[in-house]
N, C-alpha and C positions, 0 to 999 in steps of 0.2 A: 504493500500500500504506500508506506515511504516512499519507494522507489517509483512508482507510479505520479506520487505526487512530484517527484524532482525532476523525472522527465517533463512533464506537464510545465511543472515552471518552465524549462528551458524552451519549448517552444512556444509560450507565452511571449518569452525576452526575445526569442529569434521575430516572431511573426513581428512586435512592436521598432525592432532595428528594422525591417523588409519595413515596415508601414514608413517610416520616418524618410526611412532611404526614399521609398517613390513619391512622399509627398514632396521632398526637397528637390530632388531631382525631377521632377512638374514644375515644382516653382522656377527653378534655374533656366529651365527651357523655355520659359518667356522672356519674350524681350524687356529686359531694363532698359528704362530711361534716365542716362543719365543728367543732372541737372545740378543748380547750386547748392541741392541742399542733399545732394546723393551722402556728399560727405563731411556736410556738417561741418562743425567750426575746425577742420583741418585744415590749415595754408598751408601754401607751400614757404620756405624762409630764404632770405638770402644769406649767403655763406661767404660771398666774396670769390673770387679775388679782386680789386678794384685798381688797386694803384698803378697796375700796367696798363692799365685800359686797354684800346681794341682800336681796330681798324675806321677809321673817320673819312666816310666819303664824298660827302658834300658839307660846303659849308655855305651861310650867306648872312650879311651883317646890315644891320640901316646904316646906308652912309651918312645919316646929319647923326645918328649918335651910335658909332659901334660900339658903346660896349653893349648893344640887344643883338646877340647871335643865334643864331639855328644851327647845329650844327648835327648830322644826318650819319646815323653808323648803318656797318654795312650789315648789321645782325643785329643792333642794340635798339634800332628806334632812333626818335628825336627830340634833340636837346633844347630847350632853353634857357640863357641865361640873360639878366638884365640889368648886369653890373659887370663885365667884361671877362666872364670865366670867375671871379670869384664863387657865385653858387650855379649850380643848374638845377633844374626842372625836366621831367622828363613829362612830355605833352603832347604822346602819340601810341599810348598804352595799347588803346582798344584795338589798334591796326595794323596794319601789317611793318611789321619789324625791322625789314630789309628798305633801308633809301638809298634812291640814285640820284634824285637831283635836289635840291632846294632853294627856291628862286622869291625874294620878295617882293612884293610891289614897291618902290621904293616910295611913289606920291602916294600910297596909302601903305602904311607898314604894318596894319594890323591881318592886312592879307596877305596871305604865303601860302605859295600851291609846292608839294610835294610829288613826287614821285617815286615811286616806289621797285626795287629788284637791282641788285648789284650789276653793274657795267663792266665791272675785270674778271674779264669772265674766267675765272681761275677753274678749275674743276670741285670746288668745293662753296661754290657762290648759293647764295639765297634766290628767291626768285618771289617779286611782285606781282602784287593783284590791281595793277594801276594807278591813276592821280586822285590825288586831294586836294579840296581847299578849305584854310579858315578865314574869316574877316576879322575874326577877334583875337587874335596875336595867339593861337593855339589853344586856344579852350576847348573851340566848338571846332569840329570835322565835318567835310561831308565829302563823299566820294566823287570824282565828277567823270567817271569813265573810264576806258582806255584798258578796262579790267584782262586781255588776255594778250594785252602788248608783254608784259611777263619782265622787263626790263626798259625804265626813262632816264635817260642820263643826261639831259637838258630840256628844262623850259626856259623861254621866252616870251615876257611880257613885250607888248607892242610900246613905244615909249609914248604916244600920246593918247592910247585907247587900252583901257587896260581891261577891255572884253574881247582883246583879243590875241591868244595866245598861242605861240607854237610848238610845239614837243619833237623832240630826238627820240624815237621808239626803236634800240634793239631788236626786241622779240628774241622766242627761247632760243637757249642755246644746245639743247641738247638736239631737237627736231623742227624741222619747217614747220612754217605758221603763216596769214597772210597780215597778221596787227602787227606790221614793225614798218616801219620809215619815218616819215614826216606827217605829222598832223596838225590840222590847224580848225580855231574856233575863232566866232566870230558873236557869241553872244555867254560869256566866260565860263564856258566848259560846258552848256547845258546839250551840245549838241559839238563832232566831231566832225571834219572831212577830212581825207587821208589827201596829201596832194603830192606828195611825191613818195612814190612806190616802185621797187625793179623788178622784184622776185619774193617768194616764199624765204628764200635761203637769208634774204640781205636786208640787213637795220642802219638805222641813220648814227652813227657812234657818235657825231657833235655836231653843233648848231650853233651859226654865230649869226649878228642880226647889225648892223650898220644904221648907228644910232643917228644920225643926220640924214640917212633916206631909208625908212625904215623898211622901204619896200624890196631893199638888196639883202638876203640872207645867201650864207654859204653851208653848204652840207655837206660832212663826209659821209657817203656810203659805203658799209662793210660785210665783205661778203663772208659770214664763216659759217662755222660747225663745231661742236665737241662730242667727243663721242669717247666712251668708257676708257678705249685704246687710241687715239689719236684727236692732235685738233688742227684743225684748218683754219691758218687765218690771210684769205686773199680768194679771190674770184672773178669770175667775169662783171658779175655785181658791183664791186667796188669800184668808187669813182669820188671825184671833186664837183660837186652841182653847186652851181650859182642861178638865182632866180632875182629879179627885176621886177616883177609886178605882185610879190607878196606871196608868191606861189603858183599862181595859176599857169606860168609857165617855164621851165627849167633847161636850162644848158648844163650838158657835159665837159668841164675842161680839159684838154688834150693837149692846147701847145705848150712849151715849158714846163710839163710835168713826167712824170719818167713813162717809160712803153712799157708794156708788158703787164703781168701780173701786180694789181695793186693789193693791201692790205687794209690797216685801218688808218684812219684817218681824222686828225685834228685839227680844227680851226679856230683864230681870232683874229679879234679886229680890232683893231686902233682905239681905245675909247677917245682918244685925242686928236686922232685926227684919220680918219675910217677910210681914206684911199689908201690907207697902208693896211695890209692883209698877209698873215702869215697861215701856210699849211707844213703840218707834218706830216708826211706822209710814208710810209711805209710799203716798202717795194724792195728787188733783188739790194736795192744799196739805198737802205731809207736818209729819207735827208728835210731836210727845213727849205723851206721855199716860201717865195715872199711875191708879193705884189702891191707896187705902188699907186697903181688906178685904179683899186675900185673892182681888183680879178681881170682885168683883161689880158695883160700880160704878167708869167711867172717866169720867177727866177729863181735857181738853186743858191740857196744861202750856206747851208753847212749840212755834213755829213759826213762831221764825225761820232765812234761808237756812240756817244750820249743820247745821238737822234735814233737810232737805232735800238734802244734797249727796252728788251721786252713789251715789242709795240701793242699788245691785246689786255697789257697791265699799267705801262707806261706812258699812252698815246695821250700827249694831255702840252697844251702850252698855252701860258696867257701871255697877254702883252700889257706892259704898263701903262696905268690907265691917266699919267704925268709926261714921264718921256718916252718920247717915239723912238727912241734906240734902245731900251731898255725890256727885256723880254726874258721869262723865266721858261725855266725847264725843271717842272718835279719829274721826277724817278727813283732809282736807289734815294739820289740826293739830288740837292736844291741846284741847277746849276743856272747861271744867269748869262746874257749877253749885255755889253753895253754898246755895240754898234750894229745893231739892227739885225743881228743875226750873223755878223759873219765870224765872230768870233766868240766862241764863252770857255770864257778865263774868271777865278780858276775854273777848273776839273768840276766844284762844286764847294758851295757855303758849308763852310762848315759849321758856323752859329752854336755852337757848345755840342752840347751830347743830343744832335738831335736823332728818333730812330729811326730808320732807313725805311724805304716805300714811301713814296708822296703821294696821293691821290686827291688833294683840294687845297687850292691856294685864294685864299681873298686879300684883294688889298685896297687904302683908303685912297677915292677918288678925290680926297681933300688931303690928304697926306700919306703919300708915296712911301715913307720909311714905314707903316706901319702896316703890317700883316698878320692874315693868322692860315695858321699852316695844319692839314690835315694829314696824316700818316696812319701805317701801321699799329701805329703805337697810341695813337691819341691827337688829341690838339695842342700846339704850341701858337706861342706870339711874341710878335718881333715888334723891337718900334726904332730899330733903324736896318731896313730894310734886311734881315736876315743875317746880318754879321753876328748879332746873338739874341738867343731865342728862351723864352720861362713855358714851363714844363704845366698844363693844366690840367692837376693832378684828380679832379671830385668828378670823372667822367666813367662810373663803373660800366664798361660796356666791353669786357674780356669775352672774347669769342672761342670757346672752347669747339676744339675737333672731335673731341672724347673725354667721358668721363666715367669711371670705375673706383670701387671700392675693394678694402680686403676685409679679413673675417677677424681684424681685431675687438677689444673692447673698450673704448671704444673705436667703432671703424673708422677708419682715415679712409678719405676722398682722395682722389686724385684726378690731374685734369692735362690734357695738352692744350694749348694756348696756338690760334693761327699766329704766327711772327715772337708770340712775346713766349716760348720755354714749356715747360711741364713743372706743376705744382700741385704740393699734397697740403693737405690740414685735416685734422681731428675733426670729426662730425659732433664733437663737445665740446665746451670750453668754460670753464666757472663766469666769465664775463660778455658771454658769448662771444662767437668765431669772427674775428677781425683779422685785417690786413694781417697784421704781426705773425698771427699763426701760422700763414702759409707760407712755405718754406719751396723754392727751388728745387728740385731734380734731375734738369736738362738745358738746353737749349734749344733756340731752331724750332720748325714745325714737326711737335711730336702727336701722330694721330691715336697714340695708345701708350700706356707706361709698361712697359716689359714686367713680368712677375721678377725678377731678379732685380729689377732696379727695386719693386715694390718690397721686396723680401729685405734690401740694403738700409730700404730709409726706414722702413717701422723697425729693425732692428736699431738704427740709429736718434731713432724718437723715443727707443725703450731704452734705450744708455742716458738719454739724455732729462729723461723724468726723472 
């Protein structure tokens, strides 16, 4: 009878585990909806690392009072500050994270139209859902199109109508798409036409607009491709377009520019005096070229390596917006000309410990010594013209390639850093986890920490408790 009954229990306890198991496994098989209160008051924290900051792609400042900056990462989002880099604000949370361009109205500076998706097109680049704009100096958002151009890396506002705007649309890099060239509006983004277009394969990589007839804009077109194992950068695509009636219709320039297979392609203009035009252009022997009417006629200025260096990362040249002989060159480093292009000496500024990769340079059209420089690394600013440069350190936007933990107690984080190293820190800390914590591991772009580097340094964190 005992026995009877103990049997009996256990299939009591089996049938009741069998009933649980299939009610729960019922419930699971419906779909949850997740939402914000799936998980309750769980945030997520920040941990840091900050003080290396990240990659700075765009920058743009009001000229009657720089210190209001916007300053645009290429994974971080966008910045605010309105005291010259002392504090920031980040004022682009809700949306898409990756900028390419950021352009202010200058006769109204509380509108700034954004752009969105990385322009270097590295193999590890972000990719945009289109343009913004705000009226009220970054408060308020609103999307104004352009959603599967995937990559903007210049707007232009019109200088005496500011409903009317032009964009540089890349488009993807990994596959064809027909949203990449030139687009223009005519009533401030509510409505798009595309006016210069070649191909699926080929985007407009820059835009420059000739602030005295504003109806002469110059376009680089760039024919590429990436692809897992290889990238292409040049095509039948690529070309130097110059337009005259605002866009409606466009020439190819051909004389005094090189034959053959083109690559990418940079343009500016004179803000001092606009029949001066410089292109960089990228071909079998990439070089700087210049024109002094207005694009009619081109002439080869320099070509040496500097014009040449890594032109799908480094395609980028402004010209001084004071003197007409005076033209920069970001890349690795800063390098300058002071006679119109034919010579830059030195090699490159060296302005203290700045870090290597330039990707956005602004400087005051009321005062020429003073700049601010976007890198790799972050933002800097100079105020005599890049001889020496202060470091703006409150910009947390480190772009990590990778991030892994190990099974200590507690566990350490670790992280590869795009340009700025490999860094670990405690996922604890009595005062919580700050700068100080994180400690070094490597150099260089590290996409992973090897388990023996990670086996060295928790052994070295546990000597050192």
């Amino acid at each position: 009878m005992k026995k009877s009954k103990k049997v009996l229990s256990y299939c009591l306890i089996i049938l009741f585990v069998l009933l649980v198991f299939t009610g729960t496994n019922a419930q699971t098989s419906k779909k949850v909806k997740v939402n914000k209160n799936t998980f309750g008051a769980i945030e997520a924290r920040h941990i840091g690392p900050a003080t290396m900051s990240g990659r700075i792609a765009a920058i743009d400042a009001v000229q009657n009072d720089p210190r209001i900056i916007y300053a645009g990462s290429a994974s971080g989002g966008l910045w605010k500050s309105k005291n010259g880099g002392v504090k920031f604000k980040s004022i682009f949370d809700k949306y898409n994270q990756s900028i390419g361009a950021v352009t202010i109205d200058q006769d109204h500076p509380d509108t700034v139209w954004v752009g969105t998706g990385e322009t270097k097109t590295r193999n590890s680049v972000s990719v945009g859902d289109g343009i913004y704009k705000t009226t009220d100096g970054g408060g308020n958002w609103k999307k104004m199109g352009l959603e599967n151009t995937e990559r903007i890396g210049k707007i232009i506002i019109h200088p005496t109508d500011p409903n009317i705007i032009y964009v540089a649309a890349l488009g993807h890099l990994w596959n064809e798409n027909e949203e990449r060239g030139v687009f223009k509006t005519i009533d401030g983004g509510e409505t798009w036409e595309k006016i210069l277009y070649i191909d699926e394969n080929t985007g407009c990589a820059d835009l420059a607009i000739d602030p005295e007839n504003p109806d002469i804009l110059y376009a680089g077109l760039w024919d590429f491709r990436r692809l897992p194992y290889f990238f292409t950068s040049g095509g039948q695509g690529s070309g130097l377009y110059i337009t005259r009636d605002g866009g409606s219709d466009w020439e190819k320039v051909t004389k005094g520019i090189p034959e053959g297979t083109l690559g990418r392609i940079a343009v500016s203009v004179s803000p001092v005096n606009p029949n001066i035009v410089y292109a960089l252009i990228e071909s079998k022997k990439s070089a700087l070229y210049k024109s002094e009417d207005k694009g009619i006629i081109w002439k080869k200025m320099n070509d040496t390596p500097v014009m040449g260096a890594r032109p799908f990362y480094f395609s980028y040249i402004v010209a001084d917006p004071i003197d007409t002989n005076r033209i920069y060159k970001p890349g690795y480093y800063l390098s300058f000309s002071e006679n119109g292009g034919k010579n830059f000496s030195p090699t490159y500024i060296t302005g203290g410990n700045v870090h290597s990769d330039l990707h956005a340079l602004w400087i005051s059209k009321k005062d020429n010594n003073f700049l601010y420089l976007g890198t790799d690394g972050g933002l800097y600013v100079s105020n005599d013209k890049g001889s020496s440069w202060r470091f703006i350190r409150n910009l947390p936007v480190s772009q990590f390639y990778h991030v892994t933990v190990d099974n200590q107690e507690p566990y350490n984080v670790y992280g590869g850093l795009q340009d700025n190293g490999s860094w670990m820190a405690s996922s604890k800390s009595p005062s919580g986890i700050q700068n100080r914590n994180w400690t070094s591991v490597g150099y260089g772009n590290f996409s992973s920490v090897p388990s023996s580097v990670i086996n060295k340094t928790v052994m070295l964190s546990q000597d050192s408790v």
